[in-house]
Chimera marker file (.cmm) of the C-alpha trace (Angstrom):
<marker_set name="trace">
<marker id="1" x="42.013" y="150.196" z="-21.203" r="1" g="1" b="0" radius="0.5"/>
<marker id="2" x="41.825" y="149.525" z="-17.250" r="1" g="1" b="0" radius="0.5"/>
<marker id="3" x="43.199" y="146.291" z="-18.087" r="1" g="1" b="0" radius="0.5"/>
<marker id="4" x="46.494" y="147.271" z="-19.728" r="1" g="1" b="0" radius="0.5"/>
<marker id="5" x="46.579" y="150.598" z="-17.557" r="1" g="1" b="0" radius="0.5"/>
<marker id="6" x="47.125" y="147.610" z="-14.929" r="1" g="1" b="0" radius="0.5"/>
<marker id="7" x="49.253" y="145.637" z="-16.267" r="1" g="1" b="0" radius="0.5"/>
<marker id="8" x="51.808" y="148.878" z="-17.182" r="1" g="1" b="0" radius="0.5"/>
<marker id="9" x="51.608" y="149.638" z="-13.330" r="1" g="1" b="0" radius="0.5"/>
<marker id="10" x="52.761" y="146.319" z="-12.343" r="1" g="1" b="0" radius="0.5"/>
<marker id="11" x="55.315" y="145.852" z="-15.086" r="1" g="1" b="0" radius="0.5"/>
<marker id="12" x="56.322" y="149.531" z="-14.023" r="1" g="1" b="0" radius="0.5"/>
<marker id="13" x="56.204" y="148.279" z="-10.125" r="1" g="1" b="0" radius="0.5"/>
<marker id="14" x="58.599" y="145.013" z="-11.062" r="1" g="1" b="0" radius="0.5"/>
<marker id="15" x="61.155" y="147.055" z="-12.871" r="1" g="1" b="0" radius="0.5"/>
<marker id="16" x="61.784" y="149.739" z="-10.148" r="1" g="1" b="0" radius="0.5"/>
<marker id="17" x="61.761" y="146.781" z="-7.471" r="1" g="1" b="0" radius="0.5"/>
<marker id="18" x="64.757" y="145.544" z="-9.545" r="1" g="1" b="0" radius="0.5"/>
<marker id="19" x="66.681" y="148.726" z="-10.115" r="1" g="1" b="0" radius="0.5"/>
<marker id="20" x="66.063" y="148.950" z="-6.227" r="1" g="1" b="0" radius="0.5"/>
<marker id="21" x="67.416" y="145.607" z="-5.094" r="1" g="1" b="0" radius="0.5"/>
<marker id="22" x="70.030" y="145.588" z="-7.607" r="1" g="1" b="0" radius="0.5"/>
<marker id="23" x="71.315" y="149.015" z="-6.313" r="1" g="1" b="0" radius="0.5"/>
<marker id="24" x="71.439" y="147.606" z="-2.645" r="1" g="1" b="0" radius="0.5"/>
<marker id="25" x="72.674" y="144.306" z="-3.521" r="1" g="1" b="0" radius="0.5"/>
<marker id="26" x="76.131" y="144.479" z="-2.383" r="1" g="1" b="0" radius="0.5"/>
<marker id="27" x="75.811" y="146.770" z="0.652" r="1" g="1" b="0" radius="0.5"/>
<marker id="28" x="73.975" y="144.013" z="3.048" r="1" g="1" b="0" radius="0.5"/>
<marker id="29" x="73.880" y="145.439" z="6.890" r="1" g="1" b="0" radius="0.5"/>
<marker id="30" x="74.657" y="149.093" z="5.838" r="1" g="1" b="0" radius="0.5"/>
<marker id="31" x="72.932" y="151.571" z="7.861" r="1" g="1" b="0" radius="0.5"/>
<marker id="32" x="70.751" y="154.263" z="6.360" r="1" g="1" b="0" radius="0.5"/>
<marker id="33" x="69.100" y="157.296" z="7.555" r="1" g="1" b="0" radius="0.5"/>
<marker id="34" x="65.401" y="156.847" z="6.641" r="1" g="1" b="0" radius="0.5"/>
<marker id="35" x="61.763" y="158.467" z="7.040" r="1" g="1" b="0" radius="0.5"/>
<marker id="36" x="58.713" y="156.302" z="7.920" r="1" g="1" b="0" radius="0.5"/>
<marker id="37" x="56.260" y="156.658" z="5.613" r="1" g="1" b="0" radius="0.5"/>
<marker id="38" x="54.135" y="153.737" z="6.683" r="1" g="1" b="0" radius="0.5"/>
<marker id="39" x="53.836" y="152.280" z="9.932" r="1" g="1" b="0" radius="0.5"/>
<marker id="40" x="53.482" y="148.642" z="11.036" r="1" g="1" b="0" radius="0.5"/>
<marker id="41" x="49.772" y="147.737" z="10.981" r="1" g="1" b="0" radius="0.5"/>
<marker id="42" x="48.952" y="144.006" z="12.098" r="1" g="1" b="0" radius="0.5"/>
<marker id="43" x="51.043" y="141.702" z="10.072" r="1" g="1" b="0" radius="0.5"/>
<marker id="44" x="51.824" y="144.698" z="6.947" r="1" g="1" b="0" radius="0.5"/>
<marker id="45" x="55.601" y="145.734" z="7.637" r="1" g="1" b="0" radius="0.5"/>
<marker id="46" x="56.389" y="149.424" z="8.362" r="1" g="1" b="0" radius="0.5"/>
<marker id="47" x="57.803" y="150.943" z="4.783" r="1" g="1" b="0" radius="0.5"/>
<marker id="48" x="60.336" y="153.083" z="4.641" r="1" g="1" b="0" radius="0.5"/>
<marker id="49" x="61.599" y="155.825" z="2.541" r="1" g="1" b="0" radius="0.5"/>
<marker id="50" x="65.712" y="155.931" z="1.705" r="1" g="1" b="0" radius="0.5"/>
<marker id="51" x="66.680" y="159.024" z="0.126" r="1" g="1" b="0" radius="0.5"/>
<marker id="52" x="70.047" y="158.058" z="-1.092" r="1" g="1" b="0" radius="0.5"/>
<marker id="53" x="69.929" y="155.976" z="-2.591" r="1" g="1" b="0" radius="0.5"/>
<marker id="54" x="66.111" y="155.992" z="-3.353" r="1" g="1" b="0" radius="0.5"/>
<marker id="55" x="64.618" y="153.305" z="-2.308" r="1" g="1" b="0" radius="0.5"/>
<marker id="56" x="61.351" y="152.675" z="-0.512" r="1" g="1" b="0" radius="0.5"/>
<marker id="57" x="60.854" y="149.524" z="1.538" r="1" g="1" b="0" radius="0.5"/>
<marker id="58" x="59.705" y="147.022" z="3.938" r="1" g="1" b="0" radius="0.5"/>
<marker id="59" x="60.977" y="147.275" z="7.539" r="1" g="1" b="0" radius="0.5"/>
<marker id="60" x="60.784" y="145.176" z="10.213" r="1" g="1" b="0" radius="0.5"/>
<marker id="61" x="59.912" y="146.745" z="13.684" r="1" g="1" b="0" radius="0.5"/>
<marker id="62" x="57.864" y="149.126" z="14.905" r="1" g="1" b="0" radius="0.5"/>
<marker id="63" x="58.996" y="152.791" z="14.281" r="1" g="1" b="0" radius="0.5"/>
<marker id="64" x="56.798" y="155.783" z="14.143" r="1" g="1" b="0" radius="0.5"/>
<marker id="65" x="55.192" y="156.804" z="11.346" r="1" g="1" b="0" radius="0.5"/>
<marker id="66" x="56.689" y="160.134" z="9.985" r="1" g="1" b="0" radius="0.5"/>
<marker id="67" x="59.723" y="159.663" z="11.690" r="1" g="1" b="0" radius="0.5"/>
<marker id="68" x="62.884" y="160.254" z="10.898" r="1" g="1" b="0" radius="0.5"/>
<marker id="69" x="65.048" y="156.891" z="12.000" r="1" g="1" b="0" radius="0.5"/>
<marker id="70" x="68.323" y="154.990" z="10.773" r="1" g="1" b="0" radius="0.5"/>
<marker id="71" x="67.570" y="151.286" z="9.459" r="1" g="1" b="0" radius="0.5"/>
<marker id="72" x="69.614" y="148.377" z="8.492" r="1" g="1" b="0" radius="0.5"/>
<marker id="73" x="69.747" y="146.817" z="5.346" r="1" g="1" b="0" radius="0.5"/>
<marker id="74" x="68.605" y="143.049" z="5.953" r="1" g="1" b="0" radius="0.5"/>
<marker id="75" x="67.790" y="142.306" z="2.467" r="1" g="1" b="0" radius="0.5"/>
<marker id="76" x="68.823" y="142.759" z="-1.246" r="1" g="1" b="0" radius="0.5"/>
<marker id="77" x="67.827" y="140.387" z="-3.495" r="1" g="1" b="0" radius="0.5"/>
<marker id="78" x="67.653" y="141.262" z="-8.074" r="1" g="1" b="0" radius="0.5"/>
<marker id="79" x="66.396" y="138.058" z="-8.547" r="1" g="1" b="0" radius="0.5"/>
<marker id="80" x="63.022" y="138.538" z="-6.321" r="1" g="1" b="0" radius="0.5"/>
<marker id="81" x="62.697" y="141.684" z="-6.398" r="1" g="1" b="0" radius="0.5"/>
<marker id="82" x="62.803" y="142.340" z="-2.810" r="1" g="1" b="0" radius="0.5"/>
<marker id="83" x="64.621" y="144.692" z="-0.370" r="1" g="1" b="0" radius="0.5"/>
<marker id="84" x="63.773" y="144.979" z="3.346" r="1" g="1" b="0" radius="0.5"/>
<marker id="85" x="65.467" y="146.626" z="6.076" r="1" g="1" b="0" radius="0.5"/>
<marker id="86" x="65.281" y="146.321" z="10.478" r="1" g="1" b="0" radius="0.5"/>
<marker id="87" x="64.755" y="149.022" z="13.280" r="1" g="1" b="0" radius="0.5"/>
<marker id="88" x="66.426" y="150.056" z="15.360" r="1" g="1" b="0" radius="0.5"/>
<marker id="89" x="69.520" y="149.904" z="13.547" r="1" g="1" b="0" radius="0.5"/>
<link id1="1" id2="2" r="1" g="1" b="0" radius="0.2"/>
<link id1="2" id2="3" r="1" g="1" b="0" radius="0.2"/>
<link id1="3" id2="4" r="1" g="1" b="0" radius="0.2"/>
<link id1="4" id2="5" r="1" g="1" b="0" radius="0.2"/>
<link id1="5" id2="6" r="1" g="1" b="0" radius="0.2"/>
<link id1="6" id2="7" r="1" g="1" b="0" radius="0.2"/>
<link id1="7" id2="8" r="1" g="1" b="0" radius="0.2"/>
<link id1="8" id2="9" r="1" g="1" b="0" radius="0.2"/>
<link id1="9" id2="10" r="1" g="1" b="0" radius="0.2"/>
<link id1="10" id2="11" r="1" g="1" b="0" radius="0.2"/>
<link id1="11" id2="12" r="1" g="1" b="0" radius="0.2"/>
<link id1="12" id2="13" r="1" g="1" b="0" radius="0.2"/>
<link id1="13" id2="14" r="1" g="1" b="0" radius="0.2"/>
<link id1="14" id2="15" r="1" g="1" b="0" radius="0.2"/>
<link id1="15" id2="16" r="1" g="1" b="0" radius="0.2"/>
<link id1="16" id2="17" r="1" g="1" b="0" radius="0.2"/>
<link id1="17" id2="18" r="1" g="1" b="0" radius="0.2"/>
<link id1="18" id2="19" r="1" g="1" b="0" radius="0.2"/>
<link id1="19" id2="20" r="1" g="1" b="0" radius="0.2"/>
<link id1="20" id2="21" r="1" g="1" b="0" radius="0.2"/>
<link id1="21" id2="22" r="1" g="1" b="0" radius="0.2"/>
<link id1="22" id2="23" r="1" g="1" b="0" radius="0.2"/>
<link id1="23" id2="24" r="1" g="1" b="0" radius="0.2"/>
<link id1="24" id2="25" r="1" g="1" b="0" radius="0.2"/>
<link id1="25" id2="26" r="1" g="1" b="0" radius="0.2"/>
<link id1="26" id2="27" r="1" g="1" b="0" radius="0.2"/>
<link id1="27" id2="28" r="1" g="1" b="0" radius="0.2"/>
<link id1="28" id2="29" r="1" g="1" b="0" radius="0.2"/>
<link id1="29" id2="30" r="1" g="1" b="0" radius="0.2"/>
<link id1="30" id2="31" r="1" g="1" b="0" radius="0.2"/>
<link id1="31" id2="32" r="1" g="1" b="0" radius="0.2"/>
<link id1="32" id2="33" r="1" g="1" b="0" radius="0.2"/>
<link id1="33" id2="34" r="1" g="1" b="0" radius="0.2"/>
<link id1="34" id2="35" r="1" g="1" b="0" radius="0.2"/>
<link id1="35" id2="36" r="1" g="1" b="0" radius="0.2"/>
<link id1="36" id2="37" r="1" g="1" b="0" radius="0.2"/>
<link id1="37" id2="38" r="1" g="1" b="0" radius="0.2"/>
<link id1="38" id2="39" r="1" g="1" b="0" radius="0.2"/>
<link id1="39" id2="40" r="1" g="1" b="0" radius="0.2"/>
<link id1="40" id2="41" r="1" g="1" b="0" radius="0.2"/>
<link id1="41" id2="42" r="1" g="1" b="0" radius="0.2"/>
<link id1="42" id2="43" r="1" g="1" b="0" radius="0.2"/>
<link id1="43" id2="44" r="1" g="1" b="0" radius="0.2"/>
<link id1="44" id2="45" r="1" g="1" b="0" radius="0.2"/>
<link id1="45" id2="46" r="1" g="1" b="0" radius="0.2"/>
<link id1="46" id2="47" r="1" g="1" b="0" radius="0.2"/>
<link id1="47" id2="48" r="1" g="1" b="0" radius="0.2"/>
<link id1="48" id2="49" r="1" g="1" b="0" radius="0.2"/>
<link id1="49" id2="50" r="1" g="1" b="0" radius="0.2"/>
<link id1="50" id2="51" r="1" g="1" b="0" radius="0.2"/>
<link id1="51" id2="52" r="1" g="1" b="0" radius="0.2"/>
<link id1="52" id2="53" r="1" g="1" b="0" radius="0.2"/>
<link id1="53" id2="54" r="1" g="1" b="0" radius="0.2"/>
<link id1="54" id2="55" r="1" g="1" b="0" radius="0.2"/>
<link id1="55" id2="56" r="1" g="1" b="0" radius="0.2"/>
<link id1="56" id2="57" r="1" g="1" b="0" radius="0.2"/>
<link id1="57" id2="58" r="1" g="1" b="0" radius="0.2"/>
<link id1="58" id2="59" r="1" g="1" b="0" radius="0.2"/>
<link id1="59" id2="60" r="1" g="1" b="0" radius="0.2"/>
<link id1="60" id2="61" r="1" g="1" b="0" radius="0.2"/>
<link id1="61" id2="62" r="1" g="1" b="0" radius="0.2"/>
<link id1="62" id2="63" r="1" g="1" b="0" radius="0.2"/>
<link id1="63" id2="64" r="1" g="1" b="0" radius="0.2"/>
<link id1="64" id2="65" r="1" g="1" b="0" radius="0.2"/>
<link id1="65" id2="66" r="1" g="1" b="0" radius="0.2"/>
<link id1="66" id2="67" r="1" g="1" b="0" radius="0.2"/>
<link id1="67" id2="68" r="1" g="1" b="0" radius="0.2"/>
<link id1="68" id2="69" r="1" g="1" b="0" radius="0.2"/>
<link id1="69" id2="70" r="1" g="1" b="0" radius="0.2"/>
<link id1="70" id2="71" r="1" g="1" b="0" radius="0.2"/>
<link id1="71" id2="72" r="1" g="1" b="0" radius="0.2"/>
<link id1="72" id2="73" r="1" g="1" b="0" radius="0.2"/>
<link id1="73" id2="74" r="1" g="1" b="0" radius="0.2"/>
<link id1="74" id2="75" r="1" g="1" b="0" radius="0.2"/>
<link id1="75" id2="76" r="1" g="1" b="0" radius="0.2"/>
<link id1="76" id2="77" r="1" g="1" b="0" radius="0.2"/>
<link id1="77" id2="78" r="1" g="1" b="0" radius="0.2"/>
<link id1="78" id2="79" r="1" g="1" b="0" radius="0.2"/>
<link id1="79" id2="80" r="1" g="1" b="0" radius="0.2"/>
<link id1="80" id2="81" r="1" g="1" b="0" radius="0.2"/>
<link id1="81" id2="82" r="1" g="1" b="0" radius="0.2"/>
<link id1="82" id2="83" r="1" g="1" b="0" radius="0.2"/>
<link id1="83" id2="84" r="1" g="1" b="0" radius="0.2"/>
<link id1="84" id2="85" r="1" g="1" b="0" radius="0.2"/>
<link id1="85" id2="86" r="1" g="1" b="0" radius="0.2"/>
<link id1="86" id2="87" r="1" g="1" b="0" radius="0.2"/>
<link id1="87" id2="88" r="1" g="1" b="0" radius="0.2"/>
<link id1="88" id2="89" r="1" g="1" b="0" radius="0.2"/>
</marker_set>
């Protein structure tokens, strides 16, 4: 049961990473008002929360944790999966 309880997450984890990059995919450099919900820690990104659309992400820089900051959109990419976005704007 752990097993496929795993699996679902991932397969759950994939599919919203899509939806996610394929939602951003054509808006490349757009500037969003964010919230920090992780912080930079070594070599782990920040990660950042988007509210509109929502989208949680990577970001590079260093801004507070808890804060509320605008990012950039660096990245948008369906076919890996992957979004990431810069601070300071």
């Amino acid at each position: 049961m752990k097993r496929s309880d795993s699996i679902a997450g991932k397969v759950e984890r994939a599919c919203i990473d899509l939806t996610e990059a394929t939602l951003l995919a054509e808006r490349g450099g757009t500037v969003f008002d964010a919230v920090v919900v992780r912080e930079a820690n070594g070599s782990r990104p920040a990660e950042v929360f988007v509210a509109d659309p929502p989208v949680v992400g990577p970001c590079l820089g260093a801004p507070p944790e808890g804060s509320k900051v605008r990012v950039r959109l660096i990245a948008a990419d369906p076919t890996t999966r992957k979004v990431g976005f810069t601070f300071p704007a």
